[in-house]
DRENMAR-252308 format. One record per residue: residue in three letters; x, y, z of N, C-alpha, C in turn. Coordinates in steps of 0.05 Angstrom, whole numbers. Layout:
<atoms>
<atom><aa>ala</aa><n_c1>X</n_c1><n_c2>Y</n_c2><n_c3>Z</n_c3><ca_c1>X</ca_c1><ca_c2>Y</ca_c2><ca_c3>Z</ca_c3><c_c1>X</c_c1><c_c2>Y</c_c2><c_c3>Z</c_c3></atom>
...
</atoms>
This chain:
<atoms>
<atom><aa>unk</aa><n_c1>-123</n_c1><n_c2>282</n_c2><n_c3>-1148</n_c3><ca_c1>-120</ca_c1><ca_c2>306</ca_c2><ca_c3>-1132</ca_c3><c_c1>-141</c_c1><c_c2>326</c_c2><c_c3>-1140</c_c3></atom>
<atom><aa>unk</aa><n_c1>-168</n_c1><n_c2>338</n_c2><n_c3>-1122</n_c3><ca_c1>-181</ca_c1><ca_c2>349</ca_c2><ca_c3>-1123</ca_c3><c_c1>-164</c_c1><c_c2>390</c_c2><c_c3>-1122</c_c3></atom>
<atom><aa>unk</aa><n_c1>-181</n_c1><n_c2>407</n_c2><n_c3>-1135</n_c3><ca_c1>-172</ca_c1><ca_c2>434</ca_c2><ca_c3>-1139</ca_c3><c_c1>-161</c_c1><c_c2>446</c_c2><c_c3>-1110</c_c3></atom>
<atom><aa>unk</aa><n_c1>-173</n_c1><n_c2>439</n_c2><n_c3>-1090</n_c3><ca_c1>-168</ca_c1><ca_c2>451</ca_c2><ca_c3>-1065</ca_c3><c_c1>-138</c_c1><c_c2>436</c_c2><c_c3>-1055</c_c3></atom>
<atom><aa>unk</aa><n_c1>-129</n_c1><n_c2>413</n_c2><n_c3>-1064</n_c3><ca_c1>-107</ca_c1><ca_c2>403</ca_c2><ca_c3>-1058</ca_c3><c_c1>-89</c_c1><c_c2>412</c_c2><c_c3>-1075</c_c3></atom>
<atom><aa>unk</aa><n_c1>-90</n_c1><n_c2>422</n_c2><n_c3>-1100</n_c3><ca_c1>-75</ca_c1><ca_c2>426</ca_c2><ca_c3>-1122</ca_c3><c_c1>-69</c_c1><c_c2>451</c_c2><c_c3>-1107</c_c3></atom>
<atom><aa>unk</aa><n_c1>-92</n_c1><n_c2>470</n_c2><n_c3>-1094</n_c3><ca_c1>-79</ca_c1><ca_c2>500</ca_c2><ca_c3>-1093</ca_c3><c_c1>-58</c_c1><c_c2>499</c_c2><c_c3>-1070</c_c3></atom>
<atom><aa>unk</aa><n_c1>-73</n_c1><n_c2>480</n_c2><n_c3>-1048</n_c3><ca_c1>-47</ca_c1><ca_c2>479</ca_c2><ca_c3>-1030</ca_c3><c_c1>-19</c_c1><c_c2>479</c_c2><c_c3>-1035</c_c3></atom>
<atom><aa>unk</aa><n_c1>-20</n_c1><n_c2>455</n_c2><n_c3>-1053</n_c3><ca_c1>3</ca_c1><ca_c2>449</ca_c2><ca_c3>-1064</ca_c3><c_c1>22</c_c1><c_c2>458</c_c2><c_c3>-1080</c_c3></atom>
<atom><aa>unk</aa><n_c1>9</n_c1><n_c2>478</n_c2><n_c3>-1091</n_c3><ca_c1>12</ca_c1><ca_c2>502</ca_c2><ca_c3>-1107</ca_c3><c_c1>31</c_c1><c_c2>524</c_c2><c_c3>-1086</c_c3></atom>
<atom><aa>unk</aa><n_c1>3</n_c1><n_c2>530</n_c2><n_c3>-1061</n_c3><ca_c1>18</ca_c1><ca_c2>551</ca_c2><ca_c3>-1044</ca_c3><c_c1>37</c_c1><c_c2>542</c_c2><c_c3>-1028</c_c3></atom>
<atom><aa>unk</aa><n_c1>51</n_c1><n_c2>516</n_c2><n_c3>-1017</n_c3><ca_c1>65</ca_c1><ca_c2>513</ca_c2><ca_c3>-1012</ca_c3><c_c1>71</c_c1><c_c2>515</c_c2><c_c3>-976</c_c3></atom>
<atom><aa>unk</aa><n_c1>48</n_c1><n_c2>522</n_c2><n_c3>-975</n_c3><ca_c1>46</ca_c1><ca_c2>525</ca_c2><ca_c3>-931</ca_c3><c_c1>58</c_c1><c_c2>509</c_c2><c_c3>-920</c_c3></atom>
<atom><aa>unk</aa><n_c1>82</n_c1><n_c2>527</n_c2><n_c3>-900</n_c3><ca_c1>88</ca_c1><ca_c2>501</ca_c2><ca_c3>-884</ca_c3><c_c1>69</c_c1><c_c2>495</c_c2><c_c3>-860</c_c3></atom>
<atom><aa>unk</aa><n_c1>77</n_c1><n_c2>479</n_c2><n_c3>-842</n_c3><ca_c1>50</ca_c1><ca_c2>465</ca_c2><ca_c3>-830</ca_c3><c_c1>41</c_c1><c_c2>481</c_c2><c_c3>-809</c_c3></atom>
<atom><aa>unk</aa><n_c1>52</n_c1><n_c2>496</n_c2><n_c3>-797</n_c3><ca_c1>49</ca_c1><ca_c2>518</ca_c2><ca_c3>-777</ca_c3><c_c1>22</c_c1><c_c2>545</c_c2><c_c3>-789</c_c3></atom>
<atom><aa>unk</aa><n_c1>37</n_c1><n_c2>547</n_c2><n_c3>-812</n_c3><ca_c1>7</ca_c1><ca_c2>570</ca_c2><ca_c3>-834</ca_c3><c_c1>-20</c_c1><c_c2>551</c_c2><c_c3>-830</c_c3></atom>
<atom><aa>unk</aa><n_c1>-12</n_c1><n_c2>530</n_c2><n_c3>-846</n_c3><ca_c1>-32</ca_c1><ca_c2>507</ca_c2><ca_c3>-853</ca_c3><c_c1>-54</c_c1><c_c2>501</c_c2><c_c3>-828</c_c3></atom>
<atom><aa>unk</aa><n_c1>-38</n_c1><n_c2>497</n_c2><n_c3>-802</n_c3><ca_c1>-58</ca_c1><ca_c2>499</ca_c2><ca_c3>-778</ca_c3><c_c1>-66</c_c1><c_c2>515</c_c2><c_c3>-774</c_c3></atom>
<atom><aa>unk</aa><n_c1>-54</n_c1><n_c2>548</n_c2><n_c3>-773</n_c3><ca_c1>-69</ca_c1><ca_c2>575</ca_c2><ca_c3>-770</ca_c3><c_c1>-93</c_c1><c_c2>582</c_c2><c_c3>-792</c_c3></atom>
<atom><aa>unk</aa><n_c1>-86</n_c1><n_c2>572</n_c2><n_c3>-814</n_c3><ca_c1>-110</ca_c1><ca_c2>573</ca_c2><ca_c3>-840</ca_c3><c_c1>-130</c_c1><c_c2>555</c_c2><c_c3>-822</c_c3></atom>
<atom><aa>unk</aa><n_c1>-129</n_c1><n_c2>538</n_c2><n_c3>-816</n_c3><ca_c1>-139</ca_c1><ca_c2>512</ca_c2><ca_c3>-809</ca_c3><c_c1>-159</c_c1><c_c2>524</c_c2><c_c3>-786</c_c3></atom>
<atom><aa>unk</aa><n_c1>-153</n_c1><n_c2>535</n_c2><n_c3>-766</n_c3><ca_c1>-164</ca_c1><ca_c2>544</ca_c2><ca_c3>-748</ca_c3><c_c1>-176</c_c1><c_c2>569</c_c2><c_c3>-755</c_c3></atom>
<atom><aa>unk</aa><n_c1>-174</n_c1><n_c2>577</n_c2><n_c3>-767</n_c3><ca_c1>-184</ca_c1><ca_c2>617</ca_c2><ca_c3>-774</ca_c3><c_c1>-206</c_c1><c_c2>602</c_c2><c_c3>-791</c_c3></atom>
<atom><aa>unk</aa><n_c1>-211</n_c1><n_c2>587</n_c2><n_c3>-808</n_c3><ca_c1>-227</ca_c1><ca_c2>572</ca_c2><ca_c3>-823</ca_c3><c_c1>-252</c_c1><c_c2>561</c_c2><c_c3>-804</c_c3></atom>
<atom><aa>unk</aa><n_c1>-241</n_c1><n_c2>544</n_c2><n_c3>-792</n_c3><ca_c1>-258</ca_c1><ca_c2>538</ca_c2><ca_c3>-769</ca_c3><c_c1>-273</c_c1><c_c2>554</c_c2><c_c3>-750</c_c3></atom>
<atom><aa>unk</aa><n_c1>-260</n_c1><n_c2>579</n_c2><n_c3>-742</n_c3><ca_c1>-276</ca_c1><ca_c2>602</ca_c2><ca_c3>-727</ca_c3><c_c1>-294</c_c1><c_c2>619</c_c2><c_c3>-741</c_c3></atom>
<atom><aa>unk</aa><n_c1>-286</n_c1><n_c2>616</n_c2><n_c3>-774</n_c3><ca_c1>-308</ca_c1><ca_c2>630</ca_c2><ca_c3>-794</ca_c3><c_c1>-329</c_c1><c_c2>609</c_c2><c_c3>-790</c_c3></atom>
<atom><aa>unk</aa><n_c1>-335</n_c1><n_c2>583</n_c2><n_c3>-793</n_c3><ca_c1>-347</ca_c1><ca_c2>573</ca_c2><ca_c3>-783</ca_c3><c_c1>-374</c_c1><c_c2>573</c_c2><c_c3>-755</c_c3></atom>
<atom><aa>unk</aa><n_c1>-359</n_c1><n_c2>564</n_c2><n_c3>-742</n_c3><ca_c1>-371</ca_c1><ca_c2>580</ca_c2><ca_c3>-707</ca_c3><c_c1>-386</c_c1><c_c2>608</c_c2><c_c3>-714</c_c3></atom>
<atom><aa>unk</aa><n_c1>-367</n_c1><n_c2>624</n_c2><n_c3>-737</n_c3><ca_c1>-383</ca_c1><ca_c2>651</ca_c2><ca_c3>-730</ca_c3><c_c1>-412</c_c1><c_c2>649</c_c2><c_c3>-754</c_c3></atom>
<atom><aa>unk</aa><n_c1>-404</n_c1><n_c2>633</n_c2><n_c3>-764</n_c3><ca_c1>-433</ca_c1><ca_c2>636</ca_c2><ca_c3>-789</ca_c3><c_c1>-450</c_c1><c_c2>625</c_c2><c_c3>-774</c_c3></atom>
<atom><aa>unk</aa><n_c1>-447</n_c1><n_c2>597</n_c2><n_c3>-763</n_c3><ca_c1>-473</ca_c1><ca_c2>581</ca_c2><ca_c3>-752</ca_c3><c_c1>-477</c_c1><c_c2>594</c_c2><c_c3>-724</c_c3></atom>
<atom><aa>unk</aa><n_c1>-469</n_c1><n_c2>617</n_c2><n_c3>-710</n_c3><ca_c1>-478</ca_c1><ca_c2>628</ca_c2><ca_c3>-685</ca_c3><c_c1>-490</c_c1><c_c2>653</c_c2><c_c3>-693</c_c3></atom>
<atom><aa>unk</aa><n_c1>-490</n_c1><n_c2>660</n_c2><n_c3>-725</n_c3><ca_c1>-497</ca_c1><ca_c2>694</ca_c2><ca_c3>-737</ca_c3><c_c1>-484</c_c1><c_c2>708</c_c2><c_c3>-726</c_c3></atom>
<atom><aa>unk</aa><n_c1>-461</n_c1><n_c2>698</n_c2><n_c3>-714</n_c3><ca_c1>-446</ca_c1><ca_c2>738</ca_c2><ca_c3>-703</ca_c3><c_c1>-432</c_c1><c_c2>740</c_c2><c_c3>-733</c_c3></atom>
<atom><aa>unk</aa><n_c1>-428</n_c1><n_c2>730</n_c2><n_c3>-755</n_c3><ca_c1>-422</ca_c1><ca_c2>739</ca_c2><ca_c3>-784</ca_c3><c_c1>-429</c_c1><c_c2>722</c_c2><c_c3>-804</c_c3></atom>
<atom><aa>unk</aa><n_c1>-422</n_c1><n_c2>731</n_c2><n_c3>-822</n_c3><ca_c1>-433</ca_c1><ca_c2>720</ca_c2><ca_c3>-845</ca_c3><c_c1>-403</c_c1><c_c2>717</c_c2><c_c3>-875</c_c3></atom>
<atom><aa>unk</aa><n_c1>-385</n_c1><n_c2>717</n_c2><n_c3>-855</n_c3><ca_c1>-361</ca_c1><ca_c2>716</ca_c2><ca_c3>-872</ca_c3><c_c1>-342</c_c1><c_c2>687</c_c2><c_c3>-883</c_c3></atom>
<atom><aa>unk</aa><n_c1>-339</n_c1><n_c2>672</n_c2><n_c3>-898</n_c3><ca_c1>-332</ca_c1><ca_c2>657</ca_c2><ca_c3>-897</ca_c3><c_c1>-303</c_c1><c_c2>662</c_c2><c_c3>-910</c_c3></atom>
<atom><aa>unk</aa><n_c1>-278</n_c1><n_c2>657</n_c2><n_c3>-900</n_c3><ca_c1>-250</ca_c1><ca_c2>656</ca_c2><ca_c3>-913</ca_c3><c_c1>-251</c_c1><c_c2>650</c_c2><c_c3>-947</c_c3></atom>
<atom><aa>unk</aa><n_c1>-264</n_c1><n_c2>629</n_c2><n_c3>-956</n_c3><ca_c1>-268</ca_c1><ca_c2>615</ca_c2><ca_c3>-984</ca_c3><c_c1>-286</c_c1><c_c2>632</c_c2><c_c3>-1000</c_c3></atom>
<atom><aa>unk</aa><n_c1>-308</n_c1><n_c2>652</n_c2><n_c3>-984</n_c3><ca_c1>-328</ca_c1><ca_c2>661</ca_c2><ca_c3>-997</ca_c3><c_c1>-355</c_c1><c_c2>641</c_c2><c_c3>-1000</c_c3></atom>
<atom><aa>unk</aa><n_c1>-362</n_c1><n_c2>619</n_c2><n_c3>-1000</n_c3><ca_c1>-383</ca_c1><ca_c2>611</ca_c2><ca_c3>-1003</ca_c3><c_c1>-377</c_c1><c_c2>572</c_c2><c_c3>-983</c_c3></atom>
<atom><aa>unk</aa><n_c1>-398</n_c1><n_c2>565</n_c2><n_c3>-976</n_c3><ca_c1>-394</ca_c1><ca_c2>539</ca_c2><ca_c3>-956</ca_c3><c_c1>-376</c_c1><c_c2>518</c_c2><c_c3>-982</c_c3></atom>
<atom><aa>unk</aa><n_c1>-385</n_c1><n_c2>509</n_c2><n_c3>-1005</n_c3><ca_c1>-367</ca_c1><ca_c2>496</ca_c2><ca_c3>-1017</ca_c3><c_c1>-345</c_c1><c_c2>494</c_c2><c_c3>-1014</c_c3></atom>
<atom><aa>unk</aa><n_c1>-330</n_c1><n_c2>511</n_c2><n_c3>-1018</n_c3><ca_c1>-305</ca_c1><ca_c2>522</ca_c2><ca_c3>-1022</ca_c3><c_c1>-294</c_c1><c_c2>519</c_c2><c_c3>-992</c_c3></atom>
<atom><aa>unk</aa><n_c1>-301</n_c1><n_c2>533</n_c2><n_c3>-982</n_c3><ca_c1>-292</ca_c1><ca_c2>524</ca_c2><ca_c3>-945</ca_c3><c_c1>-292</c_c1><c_c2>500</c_c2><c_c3>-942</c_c3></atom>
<atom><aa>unk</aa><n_c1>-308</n_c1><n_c2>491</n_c2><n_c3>-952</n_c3><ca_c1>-308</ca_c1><ca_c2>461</ca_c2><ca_c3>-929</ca_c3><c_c1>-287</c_c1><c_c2>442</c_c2><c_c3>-951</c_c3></atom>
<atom><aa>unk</aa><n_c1>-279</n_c1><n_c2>454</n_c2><n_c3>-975</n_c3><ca_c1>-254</ca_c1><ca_c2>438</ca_c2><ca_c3>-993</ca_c3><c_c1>-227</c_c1><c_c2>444</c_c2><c_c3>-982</c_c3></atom>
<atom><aa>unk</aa><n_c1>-234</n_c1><n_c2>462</n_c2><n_c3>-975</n_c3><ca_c1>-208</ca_c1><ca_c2>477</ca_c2><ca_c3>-958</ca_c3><c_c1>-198</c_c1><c_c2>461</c_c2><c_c3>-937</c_c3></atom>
<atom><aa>unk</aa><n_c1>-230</n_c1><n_c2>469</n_c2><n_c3>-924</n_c3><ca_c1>-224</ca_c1><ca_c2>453</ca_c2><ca_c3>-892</ca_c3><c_c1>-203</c_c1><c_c2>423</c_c2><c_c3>-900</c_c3></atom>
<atom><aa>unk</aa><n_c1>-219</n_c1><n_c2>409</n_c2><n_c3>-909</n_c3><ca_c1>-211</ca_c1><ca_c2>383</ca_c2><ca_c3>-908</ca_c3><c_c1>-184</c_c1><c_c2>379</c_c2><c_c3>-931</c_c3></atom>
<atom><aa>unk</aa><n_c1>-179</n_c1><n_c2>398</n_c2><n_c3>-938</n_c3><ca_c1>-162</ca_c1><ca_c2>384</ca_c2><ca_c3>-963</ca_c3><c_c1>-129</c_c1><c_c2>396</c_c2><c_c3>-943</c_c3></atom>
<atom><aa>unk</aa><n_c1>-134</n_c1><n_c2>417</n_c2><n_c3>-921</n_c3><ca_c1>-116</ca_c1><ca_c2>428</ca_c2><ca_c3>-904</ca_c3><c_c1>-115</c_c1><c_c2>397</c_c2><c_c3>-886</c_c3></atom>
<atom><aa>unk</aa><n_c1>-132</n_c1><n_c2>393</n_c2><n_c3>-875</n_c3><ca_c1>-134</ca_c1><ca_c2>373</ca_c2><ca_c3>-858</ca_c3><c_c1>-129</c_c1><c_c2>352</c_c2><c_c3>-862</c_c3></atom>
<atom><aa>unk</aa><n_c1>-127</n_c1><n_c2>342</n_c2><n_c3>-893</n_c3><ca_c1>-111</ca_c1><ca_c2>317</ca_c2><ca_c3>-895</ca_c3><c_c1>-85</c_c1><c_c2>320</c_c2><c_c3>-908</c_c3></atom>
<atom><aa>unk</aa><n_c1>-72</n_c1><n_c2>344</n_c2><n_c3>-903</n_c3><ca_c1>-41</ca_c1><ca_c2>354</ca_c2><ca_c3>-911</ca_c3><c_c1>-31</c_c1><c_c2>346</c_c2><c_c3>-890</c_c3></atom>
<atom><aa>unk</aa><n_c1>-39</n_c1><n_c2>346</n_c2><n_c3>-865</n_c3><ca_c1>-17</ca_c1><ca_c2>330</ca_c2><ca_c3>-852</ca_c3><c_c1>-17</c_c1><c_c2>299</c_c2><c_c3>-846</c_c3></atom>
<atom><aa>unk</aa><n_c1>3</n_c1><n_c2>284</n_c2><n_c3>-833</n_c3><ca_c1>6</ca_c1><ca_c2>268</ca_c2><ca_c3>-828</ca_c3><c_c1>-8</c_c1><c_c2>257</c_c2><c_c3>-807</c_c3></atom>
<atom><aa>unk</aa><n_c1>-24</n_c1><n_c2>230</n_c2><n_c3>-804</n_c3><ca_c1>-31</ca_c1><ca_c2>220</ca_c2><ca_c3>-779</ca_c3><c_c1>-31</c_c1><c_c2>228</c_c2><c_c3>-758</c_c3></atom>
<atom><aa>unk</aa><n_c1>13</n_c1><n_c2>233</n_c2><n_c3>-755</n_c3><ca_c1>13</ca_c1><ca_c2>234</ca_c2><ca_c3>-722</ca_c3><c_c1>8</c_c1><c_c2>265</c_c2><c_c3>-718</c_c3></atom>
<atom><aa>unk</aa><n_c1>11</n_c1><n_c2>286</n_c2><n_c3>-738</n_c3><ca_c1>0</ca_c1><ca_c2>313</ca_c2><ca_c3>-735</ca_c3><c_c1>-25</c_c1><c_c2>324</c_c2><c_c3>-740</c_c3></atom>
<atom><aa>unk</aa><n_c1>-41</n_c1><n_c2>295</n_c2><n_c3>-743</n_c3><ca_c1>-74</ca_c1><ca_c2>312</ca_c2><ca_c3>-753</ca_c3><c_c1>-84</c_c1><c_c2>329</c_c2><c_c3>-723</c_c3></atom>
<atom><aa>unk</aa><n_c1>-95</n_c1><n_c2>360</n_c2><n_c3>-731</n_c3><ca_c1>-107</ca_c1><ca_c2>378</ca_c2><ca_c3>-711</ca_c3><c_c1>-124</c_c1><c_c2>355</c_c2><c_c3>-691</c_c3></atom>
<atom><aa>unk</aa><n_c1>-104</n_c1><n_c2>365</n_c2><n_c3>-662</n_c3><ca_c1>-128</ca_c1><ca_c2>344</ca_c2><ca_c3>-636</ca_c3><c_c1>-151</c_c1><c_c2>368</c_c2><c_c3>-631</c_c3></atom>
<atom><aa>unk</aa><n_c1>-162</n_c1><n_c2>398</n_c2><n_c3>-647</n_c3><ca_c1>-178</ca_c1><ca_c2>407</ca_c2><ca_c3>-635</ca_c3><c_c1>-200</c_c1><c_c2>409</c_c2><c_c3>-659</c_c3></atom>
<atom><aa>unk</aa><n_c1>-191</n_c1><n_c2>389</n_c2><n_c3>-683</n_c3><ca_c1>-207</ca_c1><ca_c2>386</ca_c2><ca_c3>-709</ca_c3><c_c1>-213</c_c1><c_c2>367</c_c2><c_c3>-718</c_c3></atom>
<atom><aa>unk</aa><n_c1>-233</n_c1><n_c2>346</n_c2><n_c3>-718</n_c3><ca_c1>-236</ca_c1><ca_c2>326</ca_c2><ca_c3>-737</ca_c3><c_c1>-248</c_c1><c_c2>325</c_c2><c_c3>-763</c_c3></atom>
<atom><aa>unk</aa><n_c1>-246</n_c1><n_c2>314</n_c2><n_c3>-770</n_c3><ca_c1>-253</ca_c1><ca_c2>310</ca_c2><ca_c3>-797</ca_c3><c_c1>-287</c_c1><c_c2>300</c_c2><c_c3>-800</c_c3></atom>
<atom><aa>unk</aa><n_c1>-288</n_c1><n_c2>292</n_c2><n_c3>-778</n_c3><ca_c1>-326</ca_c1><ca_c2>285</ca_c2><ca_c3>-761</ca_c3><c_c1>-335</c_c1><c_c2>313</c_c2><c_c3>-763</c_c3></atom>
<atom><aa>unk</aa><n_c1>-327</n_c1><n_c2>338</n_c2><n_c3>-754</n_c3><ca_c1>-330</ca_c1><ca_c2>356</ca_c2><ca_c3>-735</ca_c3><c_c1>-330</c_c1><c_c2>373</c_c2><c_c3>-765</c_c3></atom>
<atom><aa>unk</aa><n_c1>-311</n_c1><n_c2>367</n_c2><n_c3>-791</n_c3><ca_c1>-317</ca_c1><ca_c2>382</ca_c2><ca_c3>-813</ca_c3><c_c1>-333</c_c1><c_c2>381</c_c2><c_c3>-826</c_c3></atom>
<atom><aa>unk</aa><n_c1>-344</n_c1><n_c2>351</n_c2><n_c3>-832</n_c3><ca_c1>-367</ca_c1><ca_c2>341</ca_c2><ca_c3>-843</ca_c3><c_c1>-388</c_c1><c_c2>352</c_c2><c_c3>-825</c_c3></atom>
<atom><aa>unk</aa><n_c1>-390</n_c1><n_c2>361</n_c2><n_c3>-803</n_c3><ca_c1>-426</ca_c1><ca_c2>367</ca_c2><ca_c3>-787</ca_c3><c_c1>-425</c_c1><c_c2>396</c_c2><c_c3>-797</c_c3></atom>
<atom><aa>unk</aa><n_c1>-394</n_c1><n_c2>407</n_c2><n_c3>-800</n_c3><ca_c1>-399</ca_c1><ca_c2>437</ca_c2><ca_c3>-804</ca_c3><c_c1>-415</c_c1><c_c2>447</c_c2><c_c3>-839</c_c3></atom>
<atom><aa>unk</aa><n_c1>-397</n_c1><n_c2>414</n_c2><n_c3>-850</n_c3><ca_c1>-412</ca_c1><ca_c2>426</ca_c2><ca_c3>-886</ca_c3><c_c1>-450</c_c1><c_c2>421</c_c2><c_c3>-874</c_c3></atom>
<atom><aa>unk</aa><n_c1>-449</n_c1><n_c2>396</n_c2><n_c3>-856</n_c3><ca_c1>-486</ca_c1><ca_c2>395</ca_c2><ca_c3>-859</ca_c3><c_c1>-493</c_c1><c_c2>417</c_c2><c_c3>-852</c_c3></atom>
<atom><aa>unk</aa><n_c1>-485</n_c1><n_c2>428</n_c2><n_c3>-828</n_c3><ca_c1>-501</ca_c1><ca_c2>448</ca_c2><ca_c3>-809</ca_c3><c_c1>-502</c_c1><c_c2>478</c_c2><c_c3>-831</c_c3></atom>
<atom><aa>unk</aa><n_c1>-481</n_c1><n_c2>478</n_c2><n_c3>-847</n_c3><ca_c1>-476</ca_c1><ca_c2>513</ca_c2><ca_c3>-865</ca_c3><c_c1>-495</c_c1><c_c2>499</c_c2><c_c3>-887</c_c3></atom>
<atom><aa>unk</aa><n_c1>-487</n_c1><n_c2>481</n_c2><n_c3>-895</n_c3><ca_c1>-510</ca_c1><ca_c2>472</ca_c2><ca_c3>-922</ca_c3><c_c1>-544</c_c1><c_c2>477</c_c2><c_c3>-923</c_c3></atom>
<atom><aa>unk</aa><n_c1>-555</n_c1><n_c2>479</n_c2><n_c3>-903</n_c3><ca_c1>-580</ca_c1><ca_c2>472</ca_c2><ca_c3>-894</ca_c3><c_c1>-579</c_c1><c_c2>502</c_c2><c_c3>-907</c_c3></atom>
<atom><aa>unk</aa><n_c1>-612</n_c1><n_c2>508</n_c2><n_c3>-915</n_c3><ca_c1>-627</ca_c1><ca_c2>530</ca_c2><ca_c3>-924</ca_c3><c_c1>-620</c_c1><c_c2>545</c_c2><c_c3>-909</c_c3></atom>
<atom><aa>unk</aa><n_c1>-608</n_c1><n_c2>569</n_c2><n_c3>-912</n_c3><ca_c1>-618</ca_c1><ca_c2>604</ca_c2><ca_c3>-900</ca_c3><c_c1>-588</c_c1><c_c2>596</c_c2><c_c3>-880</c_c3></atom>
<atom><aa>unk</aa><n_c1>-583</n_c1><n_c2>585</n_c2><n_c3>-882</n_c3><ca_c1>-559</ca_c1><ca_c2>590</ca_c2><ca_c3>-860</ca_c3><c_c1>-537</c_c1><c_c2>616</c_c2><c_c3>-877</c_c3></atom>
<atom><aa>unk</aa><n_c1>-527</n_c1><n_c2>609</n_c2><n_c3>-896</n_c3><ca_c1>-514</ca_c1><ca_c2>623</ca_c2><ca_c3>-909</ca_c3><c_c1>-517</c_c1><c_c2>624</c_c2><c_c3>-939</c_c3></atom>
<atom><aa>unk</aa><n_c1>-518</n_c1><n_c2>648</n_c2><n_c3>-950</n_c3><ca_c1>-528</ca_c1><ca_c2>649</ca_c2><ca_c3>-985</ca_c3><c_c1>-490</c_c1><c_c2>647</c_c2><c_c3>-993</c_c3></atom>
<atom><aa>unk</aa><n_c1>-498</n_c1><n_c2>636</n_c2><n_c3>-1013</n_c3><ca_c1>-468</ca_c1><ca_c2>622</ca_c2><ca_c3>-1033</ca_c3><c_c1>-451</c_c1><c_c2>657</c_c2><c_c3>-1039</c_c3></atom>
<atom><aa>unk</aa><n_c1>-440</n_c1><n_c2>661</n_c2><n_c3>-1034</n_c3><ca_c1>-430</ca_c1><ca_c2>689</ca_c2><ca_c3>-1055</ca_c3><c_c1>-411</c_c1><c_c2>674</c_c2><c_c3>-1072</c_c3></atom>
<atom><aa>unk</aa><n_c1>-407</n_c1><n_c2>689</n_c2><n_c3>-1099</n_c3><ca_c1>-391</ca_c1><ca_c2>679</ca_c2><ca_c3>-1116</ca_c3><c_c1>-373</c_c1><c_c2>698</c_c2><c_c3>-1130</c_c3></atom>
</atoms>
């Protein structure tokens, strides 16, 4: 169990939070790689995209998000990773 699953597990979300985290995560997203902000929920792309995915595999198969893949999380770590997109805050 990686730290981002431990904190989940820690906080205890039921799955309704977990998809709203899930999605507010994802729109920080959209908003970094379009520049209308520069805010990420986690504070820096690492951390988000541990989030992303460690939310995204809390649920079950038949409840994984139909408007999130796990394809679709991985292009978001490439696309924020790349130089000058976003500086790390820590």
């Amino acid at each position: 169990m990686n730290k981002y699953e431990e904190y989940l597990k820690m906080k205890k979300w039921d799955s309704k939070f977990r998809y709203m985290l899930l999605d507010r995560m994802r729109l920080d997203c959209d908003s970094l790689l379009s520049g209308v902000a520069n805010h990420l929920w986690a504070g820096n792309v690492t951390d988000q995209i541990g989030y992303m995915k460690a939310l995204w595999e809390s649920f079950p198969a038949d409840e994984k998000p139909e408007w999130l893949t796990m394809e679709q999380i991985n292009e978001y770590e490439q696309k924020m990773s790349q130089e000058g997109n976003f500086k790390e805050e820590n």
